[in-house]
N, C-alpha and C positions, 0 to 999 in steps of 0.2 A: 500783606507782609510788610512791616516797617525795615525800613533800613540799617546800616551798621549801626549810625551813631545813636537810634533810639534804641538800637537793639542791646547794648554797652550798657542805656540810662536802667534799664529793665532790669538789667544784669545787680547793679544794684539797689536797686527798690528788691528784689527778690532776693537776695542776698538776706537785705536785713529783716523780709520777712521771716523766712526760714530758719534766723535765730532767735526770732520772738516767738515763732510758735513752734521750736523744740523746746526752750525756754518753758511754754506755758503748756507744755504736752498737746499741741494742737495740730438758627437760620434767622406771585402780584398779577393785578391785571391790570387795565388801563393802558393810556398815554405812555409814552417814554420819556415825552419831555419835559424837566423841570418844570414848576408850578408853584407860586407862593398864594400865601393868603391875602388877601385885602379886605379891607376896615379902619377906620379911622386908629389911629394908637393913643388911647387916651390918658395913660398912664407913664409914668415917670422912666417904668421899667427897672426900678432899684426895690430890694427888697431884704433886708441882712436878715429878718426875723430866719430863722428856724424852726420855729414853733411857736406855740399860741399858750397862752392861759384862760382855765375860764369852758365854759361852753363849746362845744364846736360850733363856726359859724362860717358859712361858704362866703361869705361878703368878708373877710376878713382880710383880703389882699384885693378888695378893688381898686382899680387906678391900674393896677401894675400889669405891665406886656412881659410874655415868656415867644419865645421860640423853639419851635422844636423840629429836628429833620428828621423824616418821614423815607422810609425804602418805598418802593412802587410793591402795593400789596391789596389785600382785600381788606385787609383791615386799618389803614392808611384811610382807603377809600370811603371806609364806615365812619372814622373821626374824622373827616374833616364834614362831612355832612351834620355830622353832631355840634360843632363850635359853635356855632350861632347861639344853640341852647347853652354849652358851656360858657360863654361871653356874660348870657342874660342870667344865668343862675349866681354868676361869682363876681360879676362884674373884672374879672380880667380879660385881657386883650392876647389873643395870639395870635402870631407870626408861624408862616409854616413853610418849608421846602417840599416835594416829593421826588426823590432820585432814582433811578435805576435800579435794581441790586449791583449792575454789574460794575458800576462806578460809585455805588454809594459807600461801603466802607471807607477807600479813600478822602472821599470827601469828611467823613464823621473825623477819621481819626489826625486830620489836617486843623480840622476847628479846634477838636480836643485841644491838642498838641500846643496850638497858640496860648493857652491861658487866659482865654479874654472873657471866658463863662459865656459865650455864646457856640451853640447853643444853651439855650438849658437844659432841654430834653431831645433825646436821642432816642430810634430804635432800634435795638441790637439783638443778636443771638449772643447763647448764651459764652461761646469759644472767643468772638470777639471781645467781649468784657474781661476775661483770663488777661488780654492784653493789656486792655487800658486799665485794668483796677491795679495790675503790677506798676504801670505808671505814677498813680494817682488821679486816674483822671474819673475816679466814678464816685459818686455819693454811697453811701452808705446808706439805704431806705430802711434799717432799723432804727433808725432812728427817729422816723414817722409811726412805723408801724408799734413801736415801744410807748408813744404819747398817742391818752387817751382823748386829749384838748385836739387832735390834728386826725382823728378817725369821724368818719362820719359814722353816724348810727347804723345806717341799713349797711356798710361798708362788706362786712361776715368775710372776714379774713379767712377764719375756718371754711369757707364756702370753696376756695380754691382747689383745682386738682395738688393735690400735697409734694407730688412726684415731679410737678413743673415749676412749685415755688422753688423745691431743693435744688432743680436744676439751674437756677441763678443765685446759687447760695455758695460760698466762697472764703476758706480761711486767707486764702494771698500764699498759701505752702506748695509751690510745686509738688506735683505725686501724690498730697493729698486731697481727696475726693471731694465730689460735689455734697452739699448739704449740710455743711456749718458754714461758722462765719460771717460775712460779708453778707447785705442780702444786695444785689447787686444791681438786678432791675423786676420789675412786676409782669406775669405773663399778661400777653396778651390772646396770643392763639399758641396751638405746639402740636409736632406732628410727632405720630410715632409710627415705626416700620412695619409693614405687613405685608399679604402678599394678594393681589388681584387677579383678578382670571376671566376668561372667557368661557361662560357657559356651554355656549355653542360647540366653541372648538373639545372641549370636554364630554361633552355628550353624543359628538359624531364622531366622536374616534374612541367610546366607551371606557374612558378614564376616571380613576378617581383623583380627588385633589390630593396633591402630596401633603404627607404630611412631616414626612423624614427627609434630610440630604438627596438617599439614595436612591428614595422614590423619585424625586424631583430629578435626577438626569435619567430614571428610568421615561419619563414624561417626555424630559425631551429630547430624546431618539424617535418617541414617535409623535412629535409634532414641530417637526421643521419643514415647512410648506404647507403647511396644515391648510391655508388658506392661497395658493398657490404658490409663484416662482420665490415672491422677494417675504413668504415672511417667515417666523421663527417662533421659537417654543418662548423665551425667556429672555425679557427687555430688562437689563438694570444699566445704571451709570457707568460709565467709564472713560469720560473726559479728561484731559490731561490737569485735572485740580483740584481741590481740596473737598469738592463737592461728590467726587464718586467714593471717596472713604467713607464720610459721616454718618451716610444711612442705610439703607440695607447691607454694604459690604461690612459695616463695622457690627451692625448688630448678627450676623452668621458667624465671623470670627469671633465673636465672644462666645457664640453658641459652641465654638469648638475650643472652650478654653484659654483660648488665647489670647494676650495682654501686649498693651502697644507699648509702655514703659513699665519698669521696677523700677523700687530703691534698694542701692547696693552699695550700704557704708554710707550713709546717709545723701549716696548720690545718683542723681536720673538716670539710668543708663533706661535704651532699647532694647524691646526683646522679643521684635520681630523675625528674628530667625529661631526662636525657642518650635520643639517640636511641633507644637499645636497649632502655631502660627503657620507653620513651610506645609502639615495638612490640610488645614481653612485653602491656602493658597493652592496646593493641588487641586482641590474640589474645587476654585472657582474658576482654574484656567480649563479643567475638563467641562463645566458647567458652560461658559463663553463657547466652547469651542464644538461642543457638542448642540447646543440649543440658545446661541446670541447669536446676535442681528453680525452680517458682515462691516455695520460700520459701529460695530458698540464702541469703537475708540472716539467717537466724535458724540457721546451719549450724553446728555444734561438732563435735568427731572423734565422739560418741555419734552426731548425726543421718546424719553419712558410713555409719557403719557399720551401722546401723538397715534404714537402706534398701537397701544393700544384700543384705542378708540376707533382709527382706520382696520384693524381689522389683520397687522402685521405682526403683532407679539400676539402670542395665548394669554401672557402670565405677564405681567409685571411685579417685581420687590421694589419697594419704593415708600416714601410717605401715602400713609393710608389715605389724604387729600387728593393726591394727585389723582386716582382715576375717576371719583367719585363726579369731576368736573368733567368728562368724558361720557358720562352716564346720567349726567339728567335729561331728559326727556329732550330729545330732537337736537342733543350737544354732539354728537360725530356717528358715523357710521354704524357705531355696536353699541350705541346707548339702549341701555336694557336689557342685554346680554352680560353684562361684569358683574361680577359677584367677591368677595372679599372672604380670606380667611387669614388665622394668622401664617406669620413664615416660617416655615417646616422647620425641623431639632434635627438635633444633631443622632441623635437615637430615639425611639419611645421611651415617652415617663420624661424628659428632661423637660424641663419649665419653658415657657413662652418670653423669651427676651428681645428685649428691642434699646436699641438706641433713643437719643432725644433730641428734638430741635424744637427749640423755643424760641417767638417772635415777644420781646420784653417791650420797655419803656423803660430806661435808664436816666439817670441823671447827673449831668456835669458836675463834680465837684465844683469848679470853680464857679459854678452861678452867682448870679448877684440876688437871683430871684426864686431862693427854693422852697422858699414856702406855698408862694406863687405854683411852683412847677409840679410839686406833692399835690395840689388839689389837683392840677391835670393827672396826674397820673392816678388818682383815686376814683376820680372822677369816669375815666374812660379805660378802668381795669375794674369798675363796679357791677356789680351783677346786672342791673339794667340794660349797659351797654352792651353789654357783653353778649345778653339775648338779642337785640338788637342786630349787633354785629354776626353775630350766626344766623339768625333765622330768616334777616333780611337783606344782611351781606354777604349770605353763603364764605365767611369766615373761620374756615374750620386749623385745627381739633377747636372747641372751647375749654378755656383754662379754667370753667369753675363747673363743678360736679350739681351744682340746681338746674343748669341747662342741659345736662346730657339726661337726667332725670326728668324736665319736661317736657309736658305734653306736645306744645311748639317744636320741640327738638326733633321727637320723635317720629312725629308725622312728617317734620321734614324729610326725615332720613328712612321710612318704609320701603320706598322703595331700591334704598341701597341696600341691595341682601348683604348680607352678612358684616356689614361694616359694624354695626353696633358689638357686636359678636364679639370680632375680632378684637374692638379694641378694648373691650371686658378681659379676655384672653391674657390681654398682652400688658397691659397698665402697671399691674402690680409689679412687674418686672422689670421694668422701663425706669431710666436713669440715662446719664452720660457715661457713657463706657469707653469715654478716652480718659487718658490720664491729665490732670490739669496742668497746662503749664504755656510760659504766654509765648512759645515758638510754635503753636498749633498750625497754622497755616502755612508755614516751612516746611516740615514735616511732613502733613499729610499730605500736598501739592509732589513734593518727591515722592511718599506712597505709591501715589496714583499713576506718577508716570513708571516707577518702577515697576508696577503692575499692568502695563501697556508694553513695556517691555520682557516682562515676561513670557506676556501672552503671546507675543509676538516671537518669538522664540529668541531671544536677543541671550538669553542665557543658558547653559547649558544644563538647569534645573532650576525648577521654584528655589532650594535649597541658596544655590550661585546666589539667586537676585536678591532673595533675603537677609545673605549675608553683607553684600552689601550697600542693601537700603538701611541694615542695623549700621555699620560704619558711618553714613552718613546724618543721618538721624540723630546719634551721638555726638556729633559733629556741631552738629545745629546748638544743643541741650548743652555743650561743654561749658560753658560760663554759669551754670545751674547746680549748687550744692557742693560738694568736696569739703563737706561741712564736719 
């Protein structure tokens, strides 16, 4: 969450986006601690070109060093084992960080913020960039992908999940949706929401898998202790931050209609206390209360997946990654028992919807070095790597549709029942289902704790708390349109 006074700059960078485009009718394993690269730096590290004439040619920015900071992730872990070969194919030189998640945005959006075009390259989800592109701090990678001198041959843009480019695709309009505009950064990996389960626990207590709401609290009634004292029917988020909104609790709330912002007069308002929303919310403090863990307030995707592995959730809703690392062979207690479908509808017949987090590779506007930084990022969002990165970095979702289609893939993933399934199910559906705008993290951080409040019986109805997480919310958004 940035401060007043950036928060003021944004105010207007946003401003005059919103009159240009009514104008033009328009989310690791490893170490925790820091780590750079080393190698000689053989090059100048200056590079103005933009673009190339002529041929494409990977030797076409040799000399030149780029930088780039790195979250602590699986696929972090995959490029930087790849560099050496990136070095020897283009003869550029990188520099690398790898940082925490839990301190890493701070750190990006600190360098951002300086103007100094270091880094050049960043990894980012796609809520984070909402901020910085309202700044100016993000490149515009249409402007690679539009020259044909700057694509490598085998590149197959077309090759990408379609639904993960859009999700880093961006007009700069508050309220208006992902999928024009801007392209912001290139996926790397992307989770979508689904829902995991315990065989076992299903099959000793002759259950079928929900597939509605209201089978899913019928479930769990009878599976709280399923596996004795401490454990429970249904593991999801619930930490006091921006991370128990995003993914399965945002993607059910949609499934019940429900919409985090309108526009009203051409301005953001909230509209979390609208009917659909205060229902979502009753179903999910009866959902916690009837079949969550006693400490779901302290819940992060680590404790989701934790437990279900030990053998204390039945169910997890969570990104469809997270169990699958639970479940390969000799990874925790119940590997081999999880099995995957998608997450239950709001009634039969209604469509399979999920949210979306997408792990990108973005690029500073202000580099010195972008032509430079466009071949990394072509470079190691190319189909080669990409198989790489999944089949041998266990990297998951893949952002390009020739890997979930191969044969490598697939064997990988046999033994995960139903995963494949589910996210056939659920893809077509799947989009960013918050509203764009760059107080994201404001907002949904008070969400969450609102919703801890809730539960907690701090109000005297979902109704009470909604009304005033919508007051606050608003609050946040006030500086955004009145347009």
């Amino acid at each position: 969450m940035k401060g007043k006074n950036l928060k003021r700059a944004f105010a207007i960078v946003i401003s005059a986006a919103m009159v240009t485009g009514l104008a033009a009718c328009g989310g690791g394993s490893g170490n925790s601690n820091n780590s750079s690269g080393s190698g000689s730096s053989s090059g100048s590290g200056s590079d103005q070109q933009t673009g190339s004439t002529g041929e494409f040619d990977w030797k076409a920015y040799e000399g030149t060093t780029i930088e780039i900071q790195m979250v602590q992730h699986t696929a972090s872990e995959a490029m930087v084992t790849k560099l050496e070969e990136f070095e020897e194919l283009t003869g550029i030189h990188v520099e690398y960080s790898i940082t925490p998640e839990s301190s890493y945005f701070d750190r990006v959006s600190t360098a951002l913020a300086s103007g100094s075009g270091s880094p050049d390259l960043f990894m980012s989800g796609a809520y984070q960039l909402w901020d910085y592109s309202s700044a100016g701090y993000v490149e515009d990678l249409n402007t690679y992908l539009d020259d044909a001198s700057m694509i490598s041959p085998d590149y197959d843009v077309a090759d990408f999940v379609q639904s993960a480019i859009n999700a880093l695709k961006w007009s700069g309009v508050p309220g208006e949706a992902v999928g024009t505009g801007q392209q912001m950064g290139i996926p790397l990996a992307f989770e979508v929401y689904t829902m995991a389960y315990n065989t076992r626990a299903f099959a000793e207590n002759g259950l079928e898998v929900p597939r509605t709401y209201d089978e899913l609290l019928a479930v769990c009634d009878k599976l709280q202790k399923w596996n004795g004292e401490n454990s429970y029917a249904v593991a999801v988020r619930g930490a006091r931050d921006w991370g128990t909104i995003h993914p399965a609790y945002m993607s059910m709330y949609a499934a019940f209609g429900a919409k985090d912002f309108v526009l009203e007069g051409g301005k953001l308002v909230s509209a979390v206390n609208s009917p659909e929303a205060v229902e979502m919310t009753e179903f999910f403090v009866d959902m916690i209360k009837r079949g969550g863990s006693s400490s779901w307030a302290k819940y992060t995707w680590y404790d989701c997946g934790v437990d279900l592995g030990t053998g204390n959730a039945a169910i997890v809703m969570d990104a469809d990654n997270n169990p699958v690392h639970q479940n390969w062979e000799g990874a925790s207690e119940e590997a081999g028992n999880i099995a995957f479908a998608p997450l239950p509808v709001a009634k039969e017949g209604d469509p399979q919807i999920s949210n979306y987090w997408t792990w990108s590779v973005a690029m500073n506007a202000s580099s010195k070095n972008k032509g430079a930084a466009w071949y990394y990022i072509m470079y190691f969002t190319g189909k080669d790597f990409a198989k790489y990165a999944t089949v041998e970095g266990n990297s998951l979702d893949p952002a390009r549709t020739s890997i979930w289609e191969s044969e490598e893939f697939q064997t990988l993933m046999k033994d995960q029942l139903g995963y494949i399934e589910a996210y056939e199910a659920t893809i077509d559906n799947t989009t960013i289902l918050f509203t764009p705008q760059p107080y994201f993290f404001e907002t949904t951080t008070e969400w969450a704790a609102t919703l801890q409040d809730i539960v907690a019986g701090k109000y005297s109805s979902a109704q009470e708390g909604m009304d005033q997480l919508k007051k606050k919310m608003d609050k946040a958004v006030e500086d955004i349109g009145g347009l």
